[in-house]
DSSP file (Angstrom, degrees, kcal/mol; ACC not computed):
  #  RESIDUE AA STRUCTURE BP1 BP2  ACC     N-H-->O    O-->H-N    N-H-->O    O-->H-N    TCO  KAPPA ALPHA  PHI   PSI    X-CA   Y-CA   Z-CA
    1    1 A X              0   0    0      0, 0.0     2,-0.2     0, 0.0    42,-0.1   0.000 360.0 360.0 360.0 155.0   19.2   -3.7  -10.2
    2    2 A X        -     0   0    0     41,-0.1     2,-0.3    40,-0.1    45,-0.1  -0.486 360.0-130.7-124.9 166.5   15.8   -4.5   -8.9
    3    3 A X        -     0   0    0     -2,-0.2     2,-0.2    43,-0.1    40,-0.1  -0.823   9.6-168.5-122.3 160.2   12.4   -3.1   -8.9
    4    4 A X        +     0   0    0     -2,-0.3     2,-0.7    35,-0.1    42,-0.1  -0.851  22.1 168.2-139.5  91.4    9.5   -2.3   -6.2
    5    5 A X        -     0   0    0     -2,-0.2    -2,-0.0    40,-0.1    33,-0.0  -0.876  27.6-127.3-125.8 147.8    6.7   -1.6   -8.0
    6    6 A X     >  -     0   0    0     -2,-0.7     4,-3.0     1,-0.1    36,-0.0  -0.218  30.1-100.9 -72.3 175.9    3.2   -1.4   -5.9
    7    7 A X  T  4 S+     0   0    0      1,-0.2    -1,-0.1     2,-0.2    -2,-0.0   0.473 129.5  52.3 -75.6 -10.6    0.2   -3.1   -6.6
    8    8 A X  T >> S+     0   0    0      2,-0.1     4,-5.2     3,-0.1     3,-2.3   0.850 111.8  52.3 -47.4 -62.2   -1.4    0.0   -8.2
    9    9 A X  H 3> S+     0   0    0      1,-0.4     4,-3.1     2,-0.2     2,-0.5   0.964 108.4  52.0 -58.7 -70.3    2.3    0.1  -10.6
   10   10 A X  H 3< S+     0   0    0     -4,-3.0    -1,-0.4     1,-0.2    -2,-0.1   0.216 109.6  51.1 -66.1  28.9    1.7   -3.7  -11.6
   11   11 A X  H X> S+     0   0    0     -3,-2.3     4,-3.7    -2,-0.5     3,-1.1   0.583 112.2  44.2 -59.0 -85.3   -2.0   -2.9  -12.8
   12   12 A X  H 3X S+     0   0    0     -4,-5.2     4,-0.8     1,-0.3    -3,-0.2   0.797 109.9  50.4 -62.4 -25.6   -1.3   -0.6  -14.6
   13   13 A X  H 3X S+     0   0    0     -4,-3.1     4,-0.7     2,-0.3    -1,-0.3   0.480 113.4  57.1 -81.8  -7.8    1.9   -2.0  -16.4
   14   14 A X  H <> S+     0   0    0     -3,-1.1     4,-1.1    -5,-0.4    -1,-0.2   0.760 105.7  43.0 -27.5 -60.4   -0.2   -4.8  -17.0
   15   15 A X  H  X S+     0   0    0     -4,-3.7     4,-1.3     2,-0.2    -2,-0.3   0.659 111.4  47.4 -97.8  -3.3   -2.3   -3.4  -18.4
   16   16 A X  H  X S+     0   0    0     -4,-0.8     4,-1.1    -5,-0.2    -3,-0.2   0.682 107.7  69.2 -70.8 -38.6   -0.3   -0.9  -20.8
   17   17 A X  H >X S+     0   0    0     -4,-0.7     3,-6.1     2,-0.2     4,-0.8   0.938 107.6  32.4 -35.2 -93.1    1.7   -4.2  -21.6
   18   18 A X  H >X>S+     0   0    0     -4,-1.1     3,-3.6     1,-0.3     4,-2.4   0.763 112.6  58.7 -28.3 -58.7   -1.2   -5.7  -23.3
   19   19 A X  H 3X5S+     0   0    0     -4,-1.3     4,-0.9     1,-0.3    -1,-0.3   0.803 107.6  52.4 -54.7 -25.3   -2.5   -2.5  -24.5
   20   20 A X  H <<5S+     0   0    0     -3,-6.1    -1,-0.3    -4,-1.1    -2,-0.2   0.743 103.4  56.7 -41.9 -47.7    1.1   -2.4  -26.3
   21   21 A X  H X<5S+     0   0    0     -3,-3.6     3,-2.1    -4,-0.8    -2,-0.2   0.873 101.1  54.8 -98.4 -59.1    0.7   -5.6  -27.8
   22   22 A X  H 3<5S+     0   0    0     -4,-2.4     3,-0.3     1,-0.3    -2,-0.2   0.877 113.5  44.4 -54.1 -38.5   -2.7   -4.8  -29.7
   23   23 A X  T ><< +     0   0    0     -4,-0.9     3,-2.0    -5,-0.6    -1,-0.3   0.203  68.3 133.1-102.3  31.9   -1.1   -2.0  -31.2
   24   24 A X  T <  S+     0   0    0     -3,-2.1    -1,-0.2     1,-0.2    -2,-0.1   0.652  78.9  51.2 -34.3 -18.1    2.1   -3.8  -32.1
   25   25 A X  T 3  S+     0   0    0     -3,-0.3    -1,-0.2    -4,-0.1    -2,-0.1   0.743 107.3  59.9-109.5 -22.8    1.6   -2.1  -35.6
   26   26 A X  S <  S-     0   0    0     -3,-2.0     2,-0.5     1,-0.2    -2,-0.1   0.562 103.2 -55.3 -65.0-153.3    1.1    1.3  -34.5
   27   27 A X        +     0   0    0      1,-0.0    -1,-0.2    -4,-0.0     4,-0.2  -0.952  51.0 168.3-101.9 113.8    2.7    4.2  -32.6
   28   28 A X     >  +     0   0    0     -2,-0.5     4,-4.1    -4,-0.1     5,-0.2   0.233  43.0 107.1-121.2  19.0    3.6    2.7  -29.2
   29   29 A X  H  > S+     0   0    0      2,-0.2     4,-3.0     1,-0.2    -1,-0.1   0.823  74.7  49.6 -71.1 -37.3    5.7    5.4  -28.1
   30   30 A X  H  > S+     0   0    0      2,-0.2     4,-3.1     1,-0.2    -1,-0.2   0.932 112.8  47.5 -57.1 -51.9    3.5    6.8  -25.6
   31   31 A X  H  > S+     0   0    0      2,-0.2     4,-2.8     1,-0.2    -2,-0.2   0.972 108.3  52.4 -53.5 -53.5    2.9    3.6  -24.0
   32   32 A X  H  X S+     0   0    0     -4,-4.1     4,-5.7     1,-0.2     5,-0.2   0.939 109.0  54.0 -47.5 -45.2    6.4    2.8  -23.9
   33   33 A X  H  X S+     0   0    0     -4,-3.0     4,-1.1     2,-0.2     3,-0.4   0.970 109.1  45.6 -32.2 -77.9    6.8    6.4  -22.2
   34   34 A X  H >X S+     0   0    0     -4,-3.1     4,-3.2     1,-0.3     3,-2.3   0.871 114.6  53.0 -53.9 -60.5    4.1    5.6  -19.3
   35   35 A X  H 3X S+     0   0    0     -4,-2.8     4,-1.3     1,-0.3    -1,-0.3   0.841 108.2  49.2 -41.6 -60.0    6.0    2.0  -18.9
   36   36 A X  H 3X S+     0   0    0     -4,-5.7     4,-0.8    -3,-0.4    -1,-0.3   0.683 110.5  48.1 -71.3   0.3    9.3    3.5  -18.5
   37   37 A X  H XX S+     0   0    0     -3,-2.3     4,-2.6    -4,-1.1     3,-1.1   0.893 110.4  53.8 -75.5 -56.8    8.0    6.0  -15.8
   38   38 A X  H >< S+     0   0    0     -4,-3.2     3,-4.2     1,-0.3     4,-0.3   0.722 114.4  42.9 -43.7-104.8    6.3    3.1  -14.0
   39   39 A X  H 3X S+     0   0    0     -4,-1.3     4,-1.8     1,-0.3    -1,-0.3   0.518 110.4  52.6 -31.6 -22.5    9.5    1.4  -14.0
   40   40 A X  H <X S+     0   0    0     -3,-1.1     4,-1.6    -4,-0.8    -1,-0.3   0.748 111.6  46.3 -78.9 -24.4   11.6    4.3  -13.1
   41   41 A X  H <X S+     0   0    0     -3,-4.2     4,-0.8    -4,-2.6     5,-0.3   0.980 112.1  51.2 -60.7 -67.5    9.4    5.0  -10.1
   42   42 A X  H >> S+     0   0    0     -4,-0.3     4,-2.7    -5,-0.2     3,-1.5   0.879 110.5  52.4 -46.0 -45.4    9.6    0.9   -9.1
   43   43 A X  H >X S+     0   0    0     -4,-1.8     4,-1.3     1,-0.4     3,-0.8   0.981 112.3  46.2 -72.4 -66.2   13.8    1.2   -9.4
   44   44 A X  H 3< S+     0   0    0     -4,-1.6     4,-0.4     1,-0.3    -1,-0.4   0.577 108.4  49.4 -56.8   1.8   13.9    4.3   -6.9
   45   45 A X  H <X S+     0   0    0     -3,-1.5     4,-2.3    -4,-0.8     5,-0.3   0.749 120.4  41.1-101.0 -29.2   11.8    3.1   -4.4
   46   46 A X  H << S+     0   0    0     -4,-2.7     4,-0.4    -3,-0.8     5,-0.3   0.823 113.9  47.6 -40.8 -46.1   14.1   -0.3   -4.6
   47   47 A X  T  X S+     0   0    0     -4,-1.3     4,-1.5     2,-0.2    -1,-0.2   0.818 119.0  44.2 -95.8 -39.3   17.3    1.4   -4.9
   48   48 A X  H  > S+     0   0    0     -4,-0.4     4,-2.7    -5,-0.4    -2,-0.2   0.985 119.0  45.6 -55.2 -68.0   15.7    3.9   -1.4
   49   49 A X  H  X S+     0   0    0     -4,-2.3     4,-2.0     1,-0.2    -2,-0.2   0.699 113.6  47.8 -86.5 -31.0   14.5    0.6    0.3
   50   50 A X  H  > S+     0   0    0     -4,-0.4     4,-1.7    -5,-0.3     5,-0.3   0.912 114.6  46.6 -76.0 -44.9   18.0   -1.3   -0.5
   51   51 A X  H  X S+     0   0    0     -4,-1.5     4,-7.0    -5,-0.3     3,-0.2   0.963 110.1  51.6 -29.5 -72.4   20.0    1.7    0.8
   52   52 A X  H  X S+     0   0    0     -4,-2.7     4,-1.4     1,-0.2    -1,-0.2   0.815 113.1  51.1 -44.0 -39.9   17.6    1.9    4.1
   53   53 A X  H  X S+     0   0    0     -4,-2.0     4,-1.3     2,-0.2    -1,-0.2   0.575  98.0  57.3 -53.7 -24.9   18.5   -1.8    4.4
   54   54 A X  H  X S+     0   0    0     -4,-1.7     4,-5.0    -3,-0.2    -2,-0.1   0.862 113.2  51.6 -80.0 -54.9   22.4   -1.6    4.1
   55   55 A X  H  X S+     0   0    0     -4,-7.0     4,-1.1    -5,-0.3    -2,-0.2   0.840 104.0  46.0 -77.8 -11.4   21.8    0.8    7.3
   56   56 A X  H  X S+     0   0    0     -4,-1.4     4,-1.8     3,-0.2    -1,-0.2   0.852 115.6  57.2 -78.8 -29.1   19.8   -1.1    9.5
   57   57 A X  H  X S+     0   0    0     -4,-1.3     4,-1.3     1,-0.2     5,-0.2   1.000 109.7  48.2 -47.8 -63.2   22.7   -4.1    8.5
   58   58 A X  H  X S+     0   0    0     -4,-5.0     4,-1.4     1,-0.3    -1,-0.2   0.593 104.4  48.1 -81.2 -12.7   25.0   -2.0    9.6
   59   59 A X  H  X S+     0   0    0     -4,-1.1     4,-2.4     2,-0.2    -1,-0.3   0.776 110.4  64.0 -78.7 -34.0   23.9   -0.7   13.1
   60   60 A X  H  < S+     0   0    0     -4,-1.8    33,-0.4     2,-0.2    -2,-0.2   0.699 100.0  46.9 -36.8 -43.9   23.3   -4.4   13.7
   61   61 A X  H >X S+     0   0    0     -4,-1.3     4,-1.7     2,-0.2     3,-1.1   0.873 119.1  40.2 -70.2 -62.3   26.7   -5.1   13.3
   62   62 A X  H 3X S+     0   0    0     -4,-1.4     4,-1.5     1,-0.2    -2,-0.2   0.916 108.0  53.8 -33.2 -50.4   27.7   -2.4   15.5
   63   63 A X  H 3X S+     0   0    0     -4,-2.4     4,-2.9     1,-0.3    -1,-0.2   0.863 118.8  48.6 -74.0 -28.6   25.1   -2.6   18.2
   64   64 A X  H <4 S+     0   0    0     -3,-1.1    -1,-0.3    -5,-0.3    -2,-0.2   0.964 106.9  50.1 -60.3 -54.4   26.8   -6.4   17.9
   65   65 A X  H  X S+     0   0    0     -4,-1.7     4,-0.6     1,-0.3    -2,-0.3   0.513 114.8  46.4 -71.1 -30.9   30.2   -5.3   18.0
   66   66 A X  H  X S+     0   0    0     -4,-1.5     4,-2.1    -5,-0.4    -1,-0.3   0.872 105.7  61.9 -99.2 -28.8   29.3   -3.3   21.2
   67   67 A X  H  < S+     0   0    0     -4,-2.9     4,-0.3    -5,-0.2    -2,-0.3   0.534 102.9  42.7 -53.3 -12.1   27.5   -6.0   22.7
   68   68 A X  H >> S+     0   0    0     -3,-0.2     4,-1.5     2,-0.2     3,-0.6   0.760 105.8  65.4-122.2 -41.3   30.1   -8.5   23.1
   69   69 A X  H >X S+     0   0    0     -4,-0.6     4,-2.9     1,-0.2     3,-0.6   0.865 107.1  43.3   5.1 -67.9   32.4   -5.7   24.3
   70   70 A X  H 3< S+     0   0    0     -4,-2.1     4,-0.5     1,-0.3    -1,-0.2   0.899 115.1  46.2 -67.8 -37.1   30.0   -5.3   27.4
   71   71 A X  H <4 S+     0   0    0     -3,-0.6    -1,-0.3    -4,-0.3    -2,-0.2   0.672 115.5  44.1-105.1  -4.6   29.7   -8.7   27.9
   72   72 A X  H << S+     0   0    0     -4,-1.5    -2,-0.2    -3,-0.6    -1,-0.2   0.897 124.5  44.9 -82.2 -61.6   33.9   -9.0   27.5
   73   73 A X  S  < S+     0   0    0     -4,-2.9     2,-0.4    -5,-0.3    -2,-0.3   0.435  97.5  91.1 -45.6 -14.9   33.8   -6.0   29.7
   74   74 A X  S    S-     0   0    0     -4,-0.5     5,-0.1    -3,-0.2    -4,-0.0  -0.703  70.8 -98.0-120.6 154.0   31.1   -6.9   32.5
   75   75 A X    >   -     0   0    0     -2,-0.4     3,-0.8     3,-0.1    -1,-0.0   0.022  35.5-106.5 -42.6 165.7   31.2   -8.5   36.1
   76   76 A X  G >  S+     0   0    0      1,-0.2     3,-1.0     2,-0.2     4,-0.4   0.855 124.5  57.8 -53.4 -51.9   30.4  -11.9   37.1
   77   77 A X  G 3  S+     0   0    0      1,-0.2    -1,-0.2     2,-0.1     4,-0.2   0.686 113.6  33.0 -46.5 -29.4   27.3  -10.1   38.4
   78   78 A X  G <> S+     0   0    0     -3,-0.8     4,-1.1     1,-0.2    -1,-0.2   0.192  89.8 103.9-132.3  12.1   26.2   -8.6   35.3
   79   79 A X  H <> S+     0   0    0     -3,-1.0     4,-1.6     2,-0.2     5,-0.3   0.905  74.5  50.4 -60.5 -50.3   27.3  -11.2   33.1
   80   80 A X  H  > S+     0   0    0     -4,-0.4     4,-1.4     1,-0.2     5,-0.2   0.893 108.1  51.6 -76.2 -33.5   24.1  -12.9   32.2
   81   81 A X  H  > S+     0   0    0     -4,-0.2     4,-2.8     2,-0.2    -1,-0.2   0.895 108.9  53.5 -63.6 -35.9   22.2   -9.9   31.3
   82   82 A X  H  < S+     0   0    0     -4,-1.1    -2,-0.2     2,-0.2   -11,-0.2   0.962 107.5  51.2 -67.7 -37.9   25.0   -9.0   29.1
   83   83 A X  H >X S+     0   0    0     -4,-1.6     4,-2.2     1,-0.3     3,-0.7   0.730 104.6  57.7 -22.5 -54.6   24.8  -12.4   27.4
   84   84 A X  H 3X S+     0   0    0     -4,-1.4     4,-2.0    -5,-0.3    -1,-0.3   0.960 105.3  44.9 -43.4 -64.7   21.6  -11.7   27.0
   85   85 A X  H 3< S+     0   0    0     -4,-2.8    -2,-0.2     1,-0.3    -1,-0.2   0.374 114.7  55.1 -81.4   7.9   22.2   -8.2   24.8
   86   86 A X  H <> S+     0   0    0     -3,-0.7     4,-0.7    -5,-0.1    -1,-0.3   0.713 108.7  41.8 -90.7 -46.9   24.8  -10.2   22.9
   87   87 A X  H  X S+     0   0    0     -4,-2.2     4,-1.2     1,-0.2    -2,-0.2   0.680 117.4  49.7 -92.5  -7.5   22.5  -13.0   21.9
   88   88 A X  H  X S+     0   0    0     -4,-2.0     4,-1.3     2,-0.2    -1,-0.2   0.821 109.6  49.6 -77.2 -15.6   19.6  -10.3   21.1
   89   89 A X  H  > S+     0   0    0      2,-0.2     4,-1.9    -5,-0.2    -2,-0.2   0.551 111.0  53.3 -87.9 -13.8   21.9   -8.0   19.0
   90   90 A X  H  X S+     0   0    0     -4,-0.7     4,-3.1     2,-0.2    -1,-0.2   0.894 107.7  51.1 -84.6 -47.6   22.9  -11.5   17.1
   91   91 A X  H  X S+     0   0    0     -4,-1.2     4,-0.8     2,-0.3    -2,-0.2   0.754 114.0  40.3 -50.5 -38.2   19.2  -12.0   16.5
   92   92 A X  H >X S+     0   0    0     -4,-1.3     4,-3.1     2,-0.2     3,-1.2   0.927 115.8  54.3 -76.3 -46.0   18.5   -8.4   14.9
   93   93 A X  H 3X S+     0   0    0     -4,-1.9     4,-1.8   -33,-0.4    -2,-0.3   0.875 108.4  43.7 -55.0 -36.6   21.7   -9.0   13.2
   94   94 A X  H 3X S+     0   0    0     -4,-3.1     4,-2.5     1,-0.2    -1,-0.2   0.813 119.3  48.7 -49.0 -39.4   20.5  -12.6   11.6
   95   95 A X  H <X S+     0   0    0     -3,-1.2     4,-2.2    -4,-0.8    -1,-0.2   0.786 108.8  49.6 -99.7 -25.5   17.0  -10.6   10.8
   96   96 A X  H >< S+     0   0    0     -4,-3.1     3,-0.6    -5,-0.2     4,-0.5   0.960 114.3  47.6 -60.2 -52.5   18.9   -7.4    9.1
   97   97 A X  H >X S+     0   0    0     -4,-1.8     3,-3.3     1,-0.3     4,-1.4   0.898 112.9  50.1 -57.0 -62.8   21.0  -10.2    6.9
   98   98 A X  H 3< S+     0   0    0     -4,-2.5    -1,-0.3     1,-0.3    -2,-0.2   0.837 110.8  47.1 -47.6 -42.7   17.6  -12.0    6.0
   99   99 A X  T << S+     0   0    0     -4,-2.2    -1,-0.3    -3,-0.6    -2,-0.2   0.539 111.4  52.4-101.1  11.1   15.9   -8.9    5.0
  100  100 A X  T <4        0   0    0     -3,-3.3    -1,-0.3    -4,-0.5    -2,-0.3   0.695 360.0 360.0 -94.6 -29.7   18.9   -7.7    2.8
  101  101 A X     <        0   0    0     -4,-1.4    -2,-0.1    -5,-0.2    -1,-0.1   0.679 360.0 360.0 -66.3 360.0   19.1  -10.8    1.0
């Protein structure tokens, strides 16, 4: 599992780190608190953002899957525009894959 944490998130866990680290000797409990909030935040907006990603993969593949359909499907006339909507629905599909990886 992954994290998303903003540029605010890493700041501040930055800086809690450290602040952690000076009081190695201390009560760190609080800090540790704050940290794990921070991090609980970063993993649901990851786990939201992976999700949203799985569905744009997967109308991609459809919208593919219907695109070479039409284009199995269409006249001699209306062949090159379908060709066309095949090889853009391969192009969102290539970019969905890339922005799941």
């Amino acid at each position: 599992m992954g994290h998303t944490y903003t540029p605010s998130e890493k700041a501040q866990r930055a800086r809690l780190v450290v602040k952690g680290v000076r009081n190695a000797y201390g009560d760190t409990s609080a800090i540790e608190r704050q940290i794990d909030r921070i991090d609980a935040r970063a993993a649901d907006r990851w786990e939201r953002e992976q999700r949203a990603l799985d569905q744009q993969l997967d109308q991609a593949k459809n919208q593919l899957a219907a695109a070479k359909a039409a284009e199995k499907a269409a006249r001699p006339d209306e062949r090159q525009q379908a060709k066309q909507a095949r090889k853009d629905a391969e192009d969102r599909l290539r970019r969905a894959e890339r922005a799941c990886r």
